[in-house]
C-alpha positions as CSV (number, residue, x, y, z in Angstrom):
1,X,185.3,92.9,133.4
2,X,184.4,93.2,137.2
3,X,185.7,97.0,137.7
4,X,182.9,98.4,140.5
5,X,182.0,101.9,139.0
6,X,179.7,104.5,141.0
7,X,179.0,108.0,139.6
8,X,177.4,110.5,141.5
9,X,174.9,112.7,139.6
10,X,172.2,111.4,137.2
11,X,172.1,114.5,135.0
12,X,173.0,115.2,131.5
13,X,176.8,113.8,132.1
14,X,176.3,111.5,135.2
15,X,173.4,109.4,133.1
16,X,175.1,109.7,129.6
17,X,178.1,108.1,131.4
18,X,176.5,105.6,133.7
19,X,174.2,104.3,130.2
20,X,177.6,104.9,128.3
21,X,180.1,102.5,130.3
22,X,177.2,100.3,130.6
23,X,177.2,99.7,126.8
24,X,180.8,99.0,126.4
25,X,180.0,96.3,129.0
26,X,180.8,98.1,132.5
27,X,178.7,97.7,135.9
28,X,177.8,100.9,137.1
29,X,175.7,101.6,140.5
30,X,174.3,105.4,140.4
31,X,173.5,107.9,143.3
32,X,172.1,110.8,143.2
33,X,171.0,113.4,146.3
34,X,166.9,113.5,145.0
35,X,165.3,110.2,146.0
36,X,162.7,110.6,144.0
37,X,164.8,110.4,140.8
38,X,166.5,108.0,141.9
39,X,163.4,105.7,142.3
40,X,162.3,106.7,138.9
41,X,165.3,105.4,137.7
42,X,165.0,102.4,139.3
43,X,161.6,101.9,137.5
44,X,163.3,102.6,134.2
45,X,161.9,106.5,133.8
46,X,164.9,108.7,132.5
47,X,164.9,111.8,134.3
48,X,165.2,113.8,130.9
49,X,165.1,113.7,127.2
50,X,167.7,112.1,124.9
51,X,167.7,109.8,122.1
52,X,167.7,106.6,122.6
53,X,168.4,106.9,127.1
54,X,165.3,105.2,128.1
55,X,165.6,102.2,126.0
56,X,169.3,101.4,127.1
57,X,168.2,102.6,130.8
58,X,165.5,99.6,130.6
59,X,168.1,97.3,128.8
60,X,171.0,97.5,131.6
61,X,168.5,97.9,134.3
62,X,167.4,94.0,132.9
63,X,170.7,93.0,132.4
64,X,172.3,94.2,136.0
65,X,174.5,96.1,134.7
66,X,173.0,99.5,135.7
67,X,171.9,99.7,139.3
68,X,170.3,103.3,141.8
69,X,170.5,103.8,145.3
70,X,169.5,106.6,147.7
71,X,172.4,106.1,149.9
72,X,175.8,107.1,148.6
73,X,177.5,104.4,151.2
74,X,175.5,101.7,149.5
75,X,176.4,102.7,146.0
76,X,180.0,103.0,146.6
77,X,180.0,99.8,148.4
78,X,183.3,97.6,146.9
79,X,183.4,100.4,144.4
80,X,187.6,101.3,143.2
81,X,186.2,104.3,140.7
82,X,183.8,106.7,141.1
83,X,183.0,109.4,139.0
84,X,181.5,112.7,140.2
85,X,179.2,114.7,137.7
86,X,177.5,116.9,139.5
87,X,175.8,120.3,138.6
88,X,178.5,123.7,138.5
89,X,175.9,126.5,137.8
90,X,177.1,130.5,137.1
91,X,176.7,132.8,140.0
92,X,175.9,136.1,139.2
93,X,179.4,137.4,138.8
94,X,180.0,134.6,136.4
95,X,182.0,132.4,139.0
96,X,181.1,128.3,139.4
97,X,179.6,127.5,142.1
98,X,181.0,124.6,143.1
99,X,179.1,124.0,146.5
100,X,177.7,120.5,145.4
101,X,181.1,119.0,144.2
102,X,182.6,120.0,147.4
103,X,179.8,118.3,149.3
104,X,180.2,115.2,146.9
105,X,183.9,114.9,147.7
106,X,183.5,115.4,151.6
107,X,180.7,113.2,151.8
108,X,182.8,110.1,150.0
109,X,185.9,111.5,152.7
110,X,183.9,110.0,155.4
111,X,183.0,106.2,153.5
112,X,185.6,103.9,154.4
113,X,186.8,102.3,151.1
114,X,188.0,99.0,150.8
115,X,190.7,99.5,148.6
116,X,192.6,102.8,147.4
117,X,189.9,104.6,145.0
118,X,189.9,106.6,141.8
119,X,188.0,109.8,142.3
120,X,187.0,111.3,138.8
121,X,185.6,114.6,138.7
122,X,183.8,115.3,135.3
123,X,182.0,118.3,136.2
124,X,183.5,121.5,134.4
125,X,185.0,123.7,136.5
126,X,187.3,126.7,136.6
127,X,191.4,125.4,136.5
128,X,192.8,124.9,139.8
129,X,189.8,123.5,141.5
130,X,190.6,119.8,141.1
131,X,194.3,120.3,142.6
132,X,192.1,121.7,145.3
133,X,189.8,118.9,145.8
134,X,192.7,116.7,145.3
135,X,193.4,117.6,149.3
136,X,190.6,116.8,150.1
137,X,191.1,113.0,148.6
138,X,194.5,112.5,150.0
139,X,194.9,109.6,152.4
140,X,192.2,107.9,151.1
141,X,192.8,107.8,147.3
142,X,193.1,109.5,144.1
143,X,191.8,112.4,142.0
144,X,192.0,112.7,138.5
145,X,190.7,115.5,136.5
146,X,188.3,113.8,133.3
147,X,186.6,116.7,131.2
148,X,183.4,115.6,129.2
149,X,182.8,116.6,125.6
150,X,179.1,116.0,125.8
151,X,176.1,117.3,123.6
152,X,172.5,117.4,124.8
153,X,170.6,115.4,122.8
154,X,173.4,113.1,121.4
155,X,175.2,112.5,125.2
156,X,175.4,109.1,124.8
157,X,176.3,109.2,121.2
158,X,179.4,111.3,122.1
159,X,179.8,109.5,124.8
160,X,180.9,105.8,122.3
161,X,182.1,107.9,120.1
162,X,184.3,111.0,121.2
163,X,187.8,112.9,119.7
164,X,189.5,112.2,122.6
165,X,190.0,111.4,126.1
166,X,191.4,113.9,128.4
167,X,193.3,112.9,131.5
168,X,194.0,115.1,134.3
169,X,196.7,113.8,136.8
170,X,199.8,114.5,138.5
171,X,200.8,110.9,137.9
172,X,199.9,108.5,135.2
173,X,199.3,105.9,137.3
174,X,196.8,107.5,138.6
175,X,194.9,107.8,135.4
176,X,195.1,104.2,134.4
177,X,192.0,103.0,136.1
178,X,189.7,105.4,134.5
179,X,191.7,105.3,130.9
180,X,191.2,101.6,131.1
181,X,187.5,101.6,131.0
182,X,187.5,103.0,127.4
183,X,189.8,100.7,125.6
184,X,187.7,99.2,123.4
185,X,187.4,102.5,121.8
186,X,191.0,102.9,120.5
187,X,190.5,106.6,120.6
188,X,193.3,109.1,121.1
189,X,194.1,109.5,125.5
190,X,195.9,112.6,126.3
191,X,197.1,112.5,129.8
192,X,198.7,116.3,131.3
193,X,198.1,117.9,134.6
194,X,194.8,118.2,136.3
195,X,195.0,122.2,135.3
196,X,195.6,121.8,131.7
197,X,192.4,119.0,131.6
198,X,190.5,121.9,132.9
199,X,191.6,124.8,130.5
200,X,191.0,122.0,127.7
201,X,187.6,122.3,128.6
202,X,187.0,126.0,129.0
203,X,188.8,126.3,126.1
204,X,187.1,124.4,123.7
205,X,183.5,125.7,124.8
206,X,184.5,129.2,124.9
207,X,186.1,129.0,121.0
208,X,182.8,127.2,119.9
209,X,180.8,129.9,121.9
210,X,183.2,132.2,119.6
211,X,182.5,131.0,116.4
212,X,178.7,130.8,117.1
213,X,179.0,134.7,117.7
214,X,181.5,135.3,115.2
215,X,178.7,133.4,112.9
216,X,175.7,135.7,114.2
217,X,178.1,139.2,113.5
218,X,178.6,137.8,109.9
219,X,174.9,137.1,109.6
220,X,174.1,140.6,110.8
221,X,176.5,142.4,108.5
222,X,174.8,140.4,105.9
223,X,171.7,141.7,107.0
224,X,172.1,145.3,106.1
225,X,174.5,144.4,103.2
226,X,172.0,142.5,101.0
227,X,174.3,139.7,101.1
228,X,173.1,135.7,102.2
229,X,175.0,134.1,105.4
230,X,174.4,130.6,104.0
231,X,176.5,130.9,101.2
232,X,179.0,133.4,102.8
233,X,179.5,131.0,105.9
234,X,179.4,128.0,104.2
235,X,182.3,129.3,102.0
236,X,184.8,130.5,104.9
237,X,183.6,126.9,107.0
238,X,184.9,125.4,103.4
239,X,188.0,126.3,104.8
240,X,190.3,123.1,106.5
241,X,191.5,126.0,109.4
242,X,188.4,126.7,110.1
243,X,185.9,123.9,109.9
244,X,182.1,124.7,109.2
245,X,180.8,123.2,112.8
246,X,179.2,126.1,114.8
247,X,179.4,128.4,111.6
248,X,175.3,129.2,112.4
249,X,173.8,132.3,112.6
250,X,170.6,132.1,114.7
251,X,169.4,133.8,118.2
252,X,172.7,133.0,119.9
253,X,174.5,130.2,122.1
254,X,171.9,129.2,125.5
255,X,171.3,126.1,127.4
256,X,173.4,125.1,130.4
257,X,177.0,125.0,129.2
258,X,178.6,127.2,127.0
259,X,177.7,130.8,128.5
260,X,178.6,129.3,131.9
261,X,181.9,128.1,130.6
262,X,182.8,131.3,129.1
263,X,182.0,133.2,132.3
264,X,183.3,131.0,134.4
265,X,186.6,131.3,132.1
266,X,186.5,135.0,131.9
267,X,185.9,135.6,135.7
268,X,189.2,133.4,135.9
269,X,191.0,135.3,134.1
270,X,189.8,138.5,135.7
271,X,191.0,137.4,138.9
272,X,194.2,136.6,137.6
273,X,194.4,140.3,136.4
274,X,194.8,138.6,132.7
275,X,193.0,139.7,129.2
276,X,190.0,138.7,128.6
277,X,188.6,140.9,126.0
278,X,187.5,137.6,123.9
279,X,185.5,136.2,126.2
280,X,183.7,139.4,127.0
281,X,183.5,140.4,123.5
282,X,182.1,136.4,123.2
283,X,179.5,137.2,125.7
284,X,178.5,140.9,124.5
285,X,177.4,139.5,120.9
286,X,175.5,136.8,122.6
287,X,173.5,138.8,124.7
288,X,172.8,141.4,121.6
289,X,172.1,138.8,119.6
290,X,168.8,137.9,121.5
291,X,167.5,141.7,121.3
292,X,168.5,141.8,117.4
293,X,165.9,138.9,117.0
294,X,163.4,140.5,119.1
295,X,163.7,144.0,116.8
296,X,163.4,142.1,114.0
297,X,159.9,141.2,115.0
298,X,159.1,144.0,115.9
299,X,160.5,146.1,113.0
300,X,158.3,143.5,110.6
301,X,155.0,144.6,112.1
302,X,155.6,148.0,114.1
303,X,154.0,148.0,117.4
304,X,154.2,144.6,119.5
305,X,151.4,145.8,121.6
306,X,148.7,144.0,121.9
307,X,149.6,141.6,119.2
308,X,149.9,137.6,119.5
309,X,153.7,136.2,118.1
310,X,153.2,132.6,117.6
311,X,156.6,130.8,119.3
312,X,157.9,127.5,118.0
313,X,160.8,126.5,120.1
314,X,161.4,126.9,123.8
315,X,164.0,123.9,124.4
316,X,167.4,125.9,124.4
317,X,168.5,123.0,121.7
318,X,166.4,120.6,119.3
319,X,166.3,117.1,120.8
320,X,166.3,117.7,124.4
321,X,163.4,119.3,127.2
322,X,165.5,121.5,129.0
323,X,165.2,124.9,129.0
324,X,168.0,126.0,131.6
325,X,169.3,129.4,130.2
326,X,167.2,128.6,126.8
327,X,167.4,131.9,124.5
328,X,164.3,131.0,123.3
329,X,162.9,132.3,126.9
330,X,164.8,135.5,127.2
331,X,163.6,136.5,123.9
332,X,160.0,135.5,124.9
333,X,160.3,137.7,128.0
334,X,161.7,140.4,125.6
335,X,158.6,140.4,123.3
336,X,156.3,140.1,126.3
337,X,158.1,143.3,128.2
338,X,157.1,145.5,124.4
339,X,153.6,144.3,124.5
340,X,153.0,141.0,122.9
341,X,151.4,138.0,123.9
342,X,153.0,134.7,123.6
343,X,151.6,130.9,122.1
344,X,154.0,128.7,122.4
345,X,155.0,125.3,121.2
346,X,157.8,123.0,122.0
347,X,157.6,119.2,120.8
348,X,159.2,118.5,123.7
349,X,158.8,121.1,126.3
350,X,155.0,120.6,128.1
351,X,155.8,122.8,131.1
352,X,157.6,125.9,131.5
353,X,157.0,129.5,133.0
354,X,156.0,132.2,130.8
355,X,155.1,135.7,131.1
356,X,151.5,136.6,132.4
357,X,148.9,136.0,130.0
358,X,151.0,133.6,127.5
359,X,150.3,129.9,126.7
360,X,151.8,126.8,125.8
361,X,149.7,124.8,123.4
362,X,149.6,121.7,122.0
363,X,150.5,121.4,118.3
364,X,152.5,123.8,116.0
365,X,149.5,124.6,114.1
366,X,147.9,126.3,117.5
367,X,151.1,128.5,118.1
368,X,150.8,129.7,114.5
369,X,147.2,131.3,114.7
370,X,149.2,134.3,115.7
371,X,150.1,137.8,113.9
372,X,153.7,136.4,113.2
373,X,155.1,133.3,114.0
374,X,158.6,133.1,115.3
375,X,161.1,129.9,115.3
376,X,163.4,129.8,118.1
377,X,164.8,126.0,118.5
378,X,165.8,123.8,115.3
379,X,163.4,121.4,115.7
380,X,163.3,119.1,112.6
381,X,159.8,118.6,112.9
382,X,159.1,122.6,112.0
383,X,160.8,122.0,109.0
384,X,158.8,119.0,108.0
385,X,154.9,121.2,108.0
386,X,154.2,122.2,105.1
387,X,153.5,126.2,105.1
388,X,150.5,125.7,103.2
389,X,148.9,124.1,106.4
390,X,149.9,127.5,108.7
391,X,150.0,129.9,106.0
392,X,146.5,130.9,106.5
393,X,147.0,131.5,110.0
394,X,149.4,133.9,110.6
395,X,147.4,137.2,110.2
396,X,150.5,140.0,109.1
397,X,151.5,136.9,106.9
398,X,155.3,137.0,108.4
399,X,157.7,134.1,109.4
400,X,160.3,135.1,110.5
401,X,163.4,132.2,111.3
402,X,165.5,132.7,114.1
403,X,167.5,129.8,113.4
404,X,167.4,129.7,109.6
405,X,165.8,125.9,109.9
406,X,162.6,126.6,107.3
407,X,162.8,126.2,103.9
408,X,162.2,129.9,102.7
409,X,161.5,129.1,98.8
410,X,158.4,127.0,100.5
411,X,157.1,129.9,102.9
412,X,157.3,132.2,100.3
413,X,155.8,129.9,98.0
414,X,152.7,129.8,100.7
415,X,152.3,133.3,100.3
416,X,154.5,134.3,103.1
417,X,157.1,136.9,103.8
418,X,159.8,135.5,105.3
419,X,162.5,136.5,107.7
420,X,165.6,134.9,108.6
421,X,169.2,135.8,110.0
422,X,171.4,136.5,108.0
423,X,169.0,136.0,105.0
424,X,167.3,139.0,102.9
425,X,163.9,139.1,103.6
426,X,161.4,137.4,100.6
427,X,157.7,137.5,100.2
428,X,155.6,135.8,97.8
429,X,156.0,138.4,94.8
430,X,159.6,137.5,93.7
431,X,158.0,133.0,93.5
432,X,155.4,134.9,91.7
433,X,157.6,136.8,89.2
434,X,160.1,133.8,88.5
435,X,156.7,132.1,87.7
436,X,154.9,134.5,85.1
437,X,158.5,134.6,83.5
438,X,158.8,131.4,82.8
């Protein structure tokens, strides 16, 4: 194996790539614009959290097959591929912007190369923007379109282990050099145009976007119907047509990708003059979604003002740190606007902004001496306190579950009431009932 790899970008993708093709035995040189991460990187410090990253970053660092530079010229140096995974933020109007891709690609146009190059763009972006880049590249080499299907907290997982591969390329050929470097996985390689690779992508985030609303409207309708989402969702995800992934009700789809992606698709489409009622209705029960959670505190002890909500949560996922577009926040900033004050606290998370006169504490047990505590992120760990230990705490005795990850026998059980979505609220009387009866 003595393929010379560079990616540019050590984000979410470019690092869950560089540690990926380093495992299935690849060199791989990284560059990123931020010396400062790069140097961390070069003393083995992963520039974010993910399970199991910093133990292979320390691994191939020792072995030589991971390697950071500060100058793009010296990581492309004798390099035939090089992968681009750099950051495509929303705008405001929902477009990508795509400035830092475009400076990637015209930065490698002035490198001489000594051979003909394999340019692979995995950032998402909006169809027809790699045919345009692909100008850009001829002359010098190739472009090939490569979408990731990559989940924070599991990136590298995903990475050794995905459905398929997508190849965007007007020839091929073309594709080979990048297909190659995943043999060893015997996994299903779809090679199309450089468009459809980049519609695959949209696509697929903006229908798992749409069951995750389609999840929360169920959960709602449950709400006032007296009815349980878990059993009701779990029966229709039974279903082989349908699948139970994203089949969870909770505060809503955050974080950096799939709201982006189903802008970014939607503002395509709008140029194009096409529907695009999906995607907007997608996007309307998102952004509802985050209010409904904050009226359901508020509705379960009247007046938010002056009161203390206890937060746990402000990742926008469990086993990650980052809290780019994290619902967690908006809703924080929701409750804050009505009255409350905020203690938060994020296993992960140790700094963040919140609004004047809110904290972030330590331990969970610090963010439940509060009126009502709140969950907003999944985290296992919130699962694994017993409620006897916070129970006492919470002063309007009210949990209530924005991601349905408690055990609600076991609150209740702790003389709680508690609250989830989708679930009818339970306090300690019916436990209590069940109990004398028996």
């Amino acid at each position: 194996m003595n393929r010379s790899i560079c990616t540019i970008g050590t984000g979410y993708v470019g690092m869950a790539s560089m540690v990926g093709l380093a495992e299935l035995g690849w060199a791989v040189n990284g560059y990123d614009i931020m010396p400062e991460r790069i140097r961390k990187l070069q003393n083995g410090v992963a520039p974010y959290r993910e399970a199991g990253i910093e133990d292979a970053l320390h691994k191939h660092l020792g072995n030589g097959r991971l390697a950071f530079f500060e100058s793009l010229e010296e990581a492309t140096r004798g390099t035939d591929l090089i992968i681009v995974a750099v950051g495509t933020p929303a705008r405001d109007d929902g477009s990508a912007d795509l400035s830092a891709l475009y400076i990637a690609v015209e930065e490698l146009a002035k490198l001489k190369f000594a051979s003909w190059p394999t340019v692979v763009i995995r950032s998402t972006v909006p169809p027809g923007t790699s045919d345009k880049l692909a100008k850009l590249v001829e002359g010098w080499g190739e472009l090939v379109y490569a979408p990731e299907f990559l989940r924070e907290g599991s990136a590298v997982y995903d990475f050794l282990h995905p459905d398929r591969i997508v190849v965007g390329s007007e020839s091929a050929g073309a594709a080979v050099p990048y297909v190659k470097l995943f043999e060893s996985l015997q996994k299903p390689v779809l090679f199309t145009s450089r468009s459809n690779a980049e519609l695959i992508k949209c696509g697929s985030n903006a229908f798992l976007a749409l069951k995750i609303s389609f999840a929360n409207e169920i959960a709602n309708l449950c709400d006032v119907l007296g009815a349980t989402s878990d059993d009701v969702l779990r029966g229709i995800g039974y279903d082989r047509r349908i699948g139970s992934q994203f089949l969870n009700p909770g505060i809503g789809f955050g974080g950096p990708c799939f709201e982006k992606d189903v802008k970014s698709i939607e503002h395509v489409a709008a140029t194009h003059n096409m529907g695009r009622e999906l995607f907007s209705a997608t996007l309307r029960v998102n952004e509802a979604q985050q209010k409904r959670i904050a009226d359901l505190v508020e509705d379960a002890v009247g007046s938010l003002e002056g009161l203390t909500v206890g937060v746990w949560g402000l990742a926008f996922k469990a086993g990650t740190d980052d809290v780019r577009d994290s619902l967690a926040l908006r809703i924080i900033d929701m409750l804050a606007e009505r009255g409350a004050t905020i203690v938060a606290y994020d296993p992960a998370v140790h700094v963040t902004t919140l609004p004047k006169g809110s904290r972030l504490v330590q331990t969970a047990l610090e963010a439940a001496n509060a009126d009502v505590l709140l969950v907003l992120t999944e985290w296992p760990e919130f699962q694994a306190i017993p409620p006897q230990t916070y129970a006492s705490l919470i002063r309007r005795r009210m949990v209530i579950d924005g991601r349905n990850v408690l055990d609600a026998e076991r609150v209740i059980c702790a003389g709680l009431t508690y609250r989830g979505v989708g679930r009818p609220i339970t306090s300690n009387a019916e436990p209590l009932l069940l109990a004398s009866a028996l």
